[in-house]
C-alpha positions in Angstrom: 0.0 0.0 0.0 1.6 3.3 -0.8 2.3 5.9 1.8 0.1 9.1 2.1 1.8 12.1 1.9 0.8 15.1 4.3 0.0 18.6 2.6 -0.2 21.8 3.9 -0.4 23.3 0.1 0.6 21.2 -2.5 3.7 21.4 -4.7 1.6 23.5 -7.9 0.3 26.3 -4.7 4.2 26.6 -3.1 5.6 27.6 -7.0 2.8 29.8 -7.2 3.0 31.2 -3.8 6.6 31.7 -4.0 6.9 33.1 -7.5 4.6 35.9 -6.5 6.9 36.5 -3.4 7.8 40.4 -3.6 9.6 43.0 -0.8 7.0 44.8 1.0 7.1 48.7 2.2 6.7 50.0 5.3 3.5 51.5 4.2 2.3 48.5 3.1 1.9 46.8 6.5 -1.7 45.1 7.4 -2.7 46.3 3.7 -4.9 43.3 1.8 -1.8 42.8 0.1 -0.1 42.5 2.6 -2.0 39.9 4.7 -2.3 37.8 1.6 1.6 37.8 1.6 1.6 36.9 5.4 -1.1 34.3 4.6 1.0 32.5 2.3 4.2 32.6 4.6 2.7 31.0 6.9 1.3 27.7 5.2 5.2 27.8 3.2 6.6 27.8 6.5 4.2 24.8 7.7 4.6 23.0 4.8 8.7 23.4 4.9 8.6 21.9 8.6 6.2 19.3 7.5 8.9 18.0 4.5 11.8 18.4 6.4 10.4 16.6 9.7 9.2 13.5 7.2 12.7 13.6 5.1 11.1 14.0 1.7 11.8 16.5 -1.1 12.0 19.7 0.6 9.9 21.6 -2.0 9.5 24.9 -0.5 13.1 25.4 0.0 14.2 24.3 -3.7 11.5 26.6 -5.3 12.3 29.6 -2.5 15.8 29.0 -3.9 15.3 28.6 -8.0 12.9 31.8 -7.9 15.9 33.4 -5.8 13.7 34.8 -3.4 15.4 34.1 -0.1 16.9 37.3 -0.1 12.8 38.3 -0.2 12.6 36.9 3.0 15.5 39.0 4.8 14.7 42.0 3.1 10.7 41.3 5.0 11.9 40.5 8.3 14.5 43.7 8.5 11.1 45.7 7.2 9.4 44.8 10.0 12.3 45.3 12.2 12.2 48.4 11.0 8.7 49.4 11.7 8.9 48.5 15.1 11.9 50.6 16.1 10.4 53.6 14.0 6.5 53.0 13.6 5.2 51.3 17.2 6.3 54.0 19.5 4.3 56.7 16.6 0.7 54.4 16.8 0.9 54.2 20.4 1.7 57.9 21.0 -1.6 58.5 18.5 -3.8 56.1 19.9 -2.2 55.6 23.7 -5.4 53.2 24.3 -6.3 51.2 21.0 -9.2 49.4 20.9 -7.9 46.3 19.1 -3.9 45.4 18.5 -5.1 41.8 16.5 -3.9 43.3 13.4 -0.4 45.2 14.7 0.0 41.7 16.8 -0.2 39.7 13.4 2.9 42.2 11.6 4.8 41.2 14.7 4.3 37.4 14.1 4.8 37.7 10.2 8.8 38.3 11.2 8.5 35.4 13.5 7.1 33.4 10.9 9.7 34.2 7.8 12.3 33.3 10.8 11.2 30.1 11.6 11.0 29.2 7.7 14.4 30.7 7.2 15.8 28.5 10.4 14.2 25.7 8.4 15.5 25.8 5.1 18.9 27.6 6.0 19.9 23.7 7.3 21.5 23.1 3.6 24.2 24.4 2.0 22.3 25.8 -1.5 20.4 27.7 0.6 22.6 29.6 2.7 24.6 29.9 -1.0 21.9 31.4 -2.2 21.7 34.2 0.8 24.4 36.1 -1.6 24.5 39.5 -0.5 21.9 39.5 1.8 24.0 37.3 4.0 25.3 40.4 5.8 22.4 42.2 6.5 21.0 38.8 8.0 24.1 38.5 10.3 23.4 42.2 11.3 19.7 41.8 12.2 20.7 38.1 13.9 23.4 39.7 15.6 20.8 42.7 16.5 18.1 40.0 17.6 20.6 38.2 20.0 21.8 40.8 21.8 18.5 41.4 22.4 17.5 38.1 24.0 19.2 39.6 27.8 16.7 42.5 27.6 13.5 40.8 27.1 14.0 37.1 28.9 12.4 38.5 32.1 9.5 39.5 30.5 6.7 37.4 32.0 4.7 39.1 34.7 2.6 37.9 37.7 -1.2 36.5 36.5 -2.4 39.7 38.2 -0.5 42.1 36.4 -1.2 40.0 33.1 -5.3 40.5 34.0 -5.0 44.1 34.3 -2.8 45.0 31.0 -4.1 47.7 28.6 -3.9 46.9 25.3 -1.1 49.0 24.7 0.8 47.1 27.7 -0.1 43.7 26.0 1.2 44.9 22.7 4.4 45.8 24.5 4.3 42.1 26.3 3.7 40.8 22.8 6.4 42.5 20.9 9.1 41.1 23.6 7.6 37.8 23.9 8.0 37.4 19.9 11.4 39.1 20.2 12.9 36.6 22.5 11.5 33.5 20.4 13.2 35.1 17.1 16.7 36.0 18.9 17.0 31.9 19.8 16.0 31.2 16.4 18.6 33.6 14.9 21.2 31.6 16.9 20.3 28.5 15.4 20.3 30.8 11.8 23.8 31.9 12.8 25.3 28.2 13.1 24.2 27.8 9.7 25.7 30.7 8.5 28.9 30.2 10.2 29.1 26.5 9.0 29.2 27.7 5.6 31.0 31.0 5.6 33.4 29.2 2.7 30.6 29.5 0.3 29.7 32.7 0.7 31.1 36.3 0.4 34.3 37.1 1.9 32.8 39.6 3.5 30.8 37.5 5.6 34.0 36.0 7.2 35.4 39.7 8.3 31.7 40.4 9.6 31.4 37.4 11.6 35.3 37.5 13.5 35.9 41.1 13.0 33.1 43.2 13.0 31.0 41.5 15.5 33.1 39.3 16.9 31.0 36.8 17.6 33.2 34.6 19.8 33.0 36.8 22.4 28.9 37.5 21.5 28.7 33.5 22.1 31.1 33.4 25.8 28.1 36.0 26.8 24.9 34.4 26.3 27.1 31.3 28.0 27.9 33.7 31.0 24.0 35.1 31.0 21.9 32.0 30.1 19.2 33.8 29.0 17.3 30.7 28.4 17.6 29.4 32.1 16.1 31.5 35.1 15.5 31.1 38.4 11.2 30.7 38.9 9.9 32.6 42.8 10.4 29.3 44.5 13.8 29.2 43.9 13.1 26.2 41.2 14.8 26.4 37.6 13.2 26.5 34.6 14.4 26.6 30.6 13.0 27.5 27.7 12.4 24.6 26.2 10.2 23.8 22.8 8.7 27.2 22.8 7.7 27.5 26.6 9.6 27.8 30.0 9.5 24.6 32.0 10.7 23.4 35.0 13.8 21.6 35.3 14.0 18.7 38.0 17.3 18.6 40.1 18.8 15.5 37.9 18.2 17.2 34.7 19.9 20.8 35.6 23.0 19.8 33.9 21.3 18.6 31.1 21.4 20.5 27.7 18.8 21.9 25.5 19.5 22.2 22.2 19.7 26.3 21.8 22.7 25.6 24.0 23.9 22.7 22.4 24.0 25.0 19.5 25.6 28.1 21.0 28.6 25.6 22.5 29.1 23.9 19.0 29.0 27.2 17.1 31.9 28.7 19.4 33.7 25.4 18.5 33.0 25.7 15.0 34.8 29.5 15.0 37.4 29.2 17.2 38.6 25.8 15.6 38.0 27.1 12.1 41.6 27.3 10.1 40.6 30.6 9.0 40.6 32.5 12.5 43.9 32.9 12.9 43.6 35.0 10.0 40.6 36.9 10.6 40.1 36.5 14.5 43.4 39.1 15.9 43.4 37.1 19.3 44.9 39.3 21.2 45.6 39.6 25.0 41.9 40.9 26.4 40.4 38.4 23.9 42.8 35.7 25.3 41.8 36.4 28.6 37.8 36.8 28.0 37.8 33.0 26.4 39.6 31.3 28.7 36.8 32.0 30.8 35.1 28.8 28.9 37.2 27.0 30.5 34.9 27.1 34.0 31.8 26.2 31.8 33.4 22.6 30.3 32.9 20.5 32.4 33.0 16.6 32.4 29.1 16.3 32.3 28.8 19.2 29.7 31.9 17.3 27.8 29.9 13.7 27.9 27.0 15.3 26.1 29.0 17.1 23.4 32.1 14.9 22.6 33.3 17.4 20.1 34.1 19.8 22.7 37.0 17.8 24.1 38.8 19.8 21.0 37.7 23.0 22.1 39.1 22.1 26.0 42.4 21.0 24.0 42.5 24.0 22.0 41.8 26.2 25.6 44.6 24.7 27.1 46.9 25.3 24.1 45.9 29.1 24.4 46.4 29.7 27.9 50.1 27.9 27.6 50.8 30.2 25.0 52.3 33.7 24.2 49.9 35.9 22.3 51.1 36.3 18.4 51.7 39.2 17.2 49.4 41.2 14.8 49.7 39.8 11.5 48.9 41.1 8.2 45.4 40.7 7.4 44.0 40.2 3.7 42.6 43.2 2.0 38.4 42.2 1.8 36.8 44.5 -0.2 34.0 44.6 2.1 30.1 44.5 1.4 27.8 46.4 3.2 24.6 45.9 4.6 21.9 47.7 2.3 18.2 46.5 3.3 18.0 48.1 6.1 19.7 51.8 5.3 17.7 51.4 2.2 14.7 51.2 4.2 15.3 54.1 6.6 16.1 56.3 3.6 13.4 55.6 1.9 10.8 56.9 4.7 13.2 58.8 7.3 11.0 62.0 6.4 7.9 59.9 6.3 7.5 57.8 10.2 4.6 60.5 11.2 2.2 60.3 8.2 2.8 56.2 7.8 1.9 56.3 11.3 -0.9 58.4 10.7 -2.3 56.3 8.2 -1.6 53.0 9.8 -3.3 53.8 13.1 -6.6 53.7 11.1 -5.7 50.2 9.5 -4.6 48.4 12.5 -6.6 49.9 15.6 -9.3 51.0 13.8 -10.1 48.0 11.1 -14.0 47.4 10.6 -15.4 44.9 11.6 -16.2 43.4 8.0 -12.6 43.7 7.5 -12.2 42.3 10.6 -14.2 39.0 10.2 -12.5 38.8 6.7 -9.3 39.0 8.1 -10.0 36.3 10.8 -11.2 33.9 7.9 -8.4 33.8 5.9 -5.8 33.7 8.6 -8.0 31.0 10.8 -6.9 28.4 7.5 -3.4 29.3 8.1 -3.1 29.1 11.7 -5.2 25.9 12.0 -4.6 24.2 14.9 -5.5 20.5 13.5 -2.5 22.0 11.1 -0.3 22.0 13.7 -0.7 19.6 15.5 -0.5 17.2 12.1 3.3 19.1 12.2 4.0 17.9 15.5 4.1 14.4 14.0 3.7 12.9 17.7 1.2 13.0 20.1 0.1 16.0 21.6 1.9 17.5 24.8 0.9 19.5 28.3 2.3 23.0 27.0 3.0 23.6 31.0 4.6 20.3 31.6 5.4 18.7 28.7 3.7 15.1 29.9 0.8 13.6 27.0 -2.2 15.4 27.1 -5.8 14.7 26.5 -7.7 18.3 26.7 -7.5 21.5 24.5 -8.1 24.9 24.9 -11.6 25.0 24.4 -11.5 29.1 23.6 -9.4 28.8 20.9 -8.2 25.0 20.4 -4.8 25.7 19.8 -2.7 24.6 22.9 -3.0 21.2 25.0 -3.0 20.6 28.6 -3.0 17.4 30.7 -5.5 18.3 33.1 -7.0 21.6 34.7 -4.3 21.9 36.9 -1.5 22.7 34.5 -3.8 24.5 32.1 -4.3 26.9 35.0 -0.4 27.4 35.6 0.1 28.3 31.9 -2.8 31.0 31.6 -0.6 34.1 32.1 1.3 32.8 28.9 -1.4 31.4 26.9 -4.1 34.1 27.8 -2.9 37.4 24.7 -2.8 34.5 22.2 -6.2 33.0 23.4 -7.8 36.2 23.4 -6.8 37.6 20.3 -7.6 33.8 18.3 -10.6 33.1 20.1 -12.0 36.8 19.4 -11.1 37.0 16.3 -13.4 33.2 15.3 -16.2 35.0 17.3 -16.3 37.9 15.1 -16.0 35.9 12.1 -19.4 33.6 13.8 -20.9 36.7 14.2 -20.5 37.8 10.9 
């Protein structure tokens, strides 16, 4: 009998889907147009998880990359970088109180989205080749994002605080909640990145040791763990799949996989043959990485093998006299141009985009609304997701099999009312805003 094959859109819908793939302006954001585009993201991101989780012909990554519109992608999430820094702060100083955020919320989850298809796809080789320029102005915003992660990790408030939030304050919550997802994401992007810096732009090389130096950006995030914290009672927790979770005793020495990643990327630089060359290591550098040293441990060691180099290669460093300066190669460098593009383009404009914007996206009519809510309920479909997951469904507090959904807005599960309570002051913006949204679409 021959095996079925899942489809979120078939293979004729991703070629059309990605073919009409085009950058977006500022001003477009929450236009039809626009939601269309964000519409279509989506179900290409679900569907690229969906092939590369059942190890088939990834589709949506070999079309996004002979239509050459993975630069598309970067230039979209830097876009909507941009209209947070510059275009938020303008709507909220308009409208201090809006009504609705559902449709600024959805702009803030489009970048999450083209992140998590980008961390997808960016696995191989071709498509990381066929970044080209754009490469650098993805390191910049993944550099930007990550730096990032220290400021928003603390983010979650008391259940009391969460009940009494305007909707200006949940925005706010919203904008660092998505934030902090896409700055561990953009980790994993930068691994890729950094594992195939010989097939892309010099320029990338000289960005990554040089300019950023992301070495020292990686020793940080190992010094600050911003994906462990300490919860009231004193007990651990980790972000783990998407969600903090408690961490028992036994398993506090036990790695997830963002730092898994972060530990083999700083292996992957510091043992690449091309450091020396690139990487000036001199004596305040020296000194700031042998502080890995304190963090490789035998049990961290056991559950990454390849690290033993990197404890060999530490050891080597410390023993040794710090070279001098050598000459470095002559990189005619390339420069980032999405985003300066982008802040040219409108720097004289912020106040009348805002303007008009604050009409679109706290003002939207209901019709509009229920429209809206329609097409976007197809792409955010939670029997979708869950057909993703390719396992059974888990306690999004706890992590143990569950049995019971959400009943407002069927998207998360829960192994009993216990845990479903624990996880309100996360789940309850997301509930609201899905569950509100399928009323008005009822209603209408």
């Amino acid at each position: 009998m021959a095996e079925s094959i899942n489809y979120i859109i078939h293979p004729g819908e991703i070629e059309t889907y990605v073919s009409y793939l085009e950058p977006t302006n500022i001003e477009e954001l929450g236009s039809r147009r626009w939601f269309e585009i964000h519409e279509r993201i989506q179900k290409l991101h679900q569907q690229s998880i969906l092939e590369a989780g059942e190890m088939r012909e990834e589709t949506v990554k070999d079309t996004l990359i002979s239509y050459g519109k993975i630069p598309v992608l970067v230039y979209e999430i830097i876009c909507i970088s941009v209209w947070k820094e510059k275009i938020i702060p303008r709507l909220l100083s308009i409208e201090p109180n809006p009504g609705n955020t559902f449709m600024a919320y959805t702009i803030l989850f489009h970048e999450a989205s083209i992140i998590g298809l980008l961390e997808t796809i960016l696995y191989h080789t071709d498509s990381c080749v066929a970044l080209e320029d754009s490469c650098i102005d993805l390191i910049d915003y993944c550099i930007c994002s990550i730096v990032c992660l220290n400021t928003v990790k603390d983010f979650f408030p008391p259940a009391r605080e969460i009940l009494t939030k305007s909707n200006a304050e949940e925005l706010k919550t919203q904008k660092k909640e998505l934030a902090f997802e896409i700055g561990l994401r953009c980790i994993s992007i930068l691994r890729y990145i950094i594992e195939n810096l010989d097939s892309l732009p010099i320029s990338a090389t000289s960005r990554v040791f040089e300019t950023h130096d992301i070495p020292l950006l990686l020793l940080n995030l190992i010094e600050t763990t911003p994906w462990q914290r300490e919860d009231k009672d004193g007990t651990t927790i980790k972000y783990i799949d998407g969600s903090w979770k408690k961490v028992k005793d036994d398993d506090k020495m036990k790695l997830t996989r963002i730092e898994g990643i972060v530990w083999l990327t700083l292996r992957q630089l510091l043992l690449d043959p091309k450091c020396p060359t690139y990487y000036d290591m001199n004596e305040y550098r020296k000194q700031q990485l042998l502080k890995l040293q304190g963090y490789l441990h035998d049990v961290l060691v056991d559950q990454l093998s390849p690290l033993s180099e990197l404890q060999y290669w530490l050891s080597h460093i410390a023993v040794s006299q710090v070279p001098p300066t050598g000459k470095k190669p002559l990189i005619l460098e390339v420069l980032p141009q999405i985003r300066e593009s982008l802040l040219r383009r409108s720097e004289t404009q912020w106040k009348r985009i805002a303007q008009r914007q604050v009409k679109v996206l706290f003002h939207c009519k209901q019709g509009d609304m229920a429209e809206i809510a329609k097409r976007l309920s197809s792409a955010y479909d939670p029997e979708t997701l869950e057909k993703l997951a390719g396992t059974a469904p888990t306690c999004a507090e706890c992590g143990e099999r569950a049995a019971k959904k959400c009943s407002r807005c069927k998207a998360l599960w829960y192994c009993g009312r216990e845990c479903q309570v624990k996880n309100w002051p996360t789940h309850k913006t997301t509930c609201n805003k899905l569950s509100e949204s399928f009323q008005k679409l009822s209603v209408n």
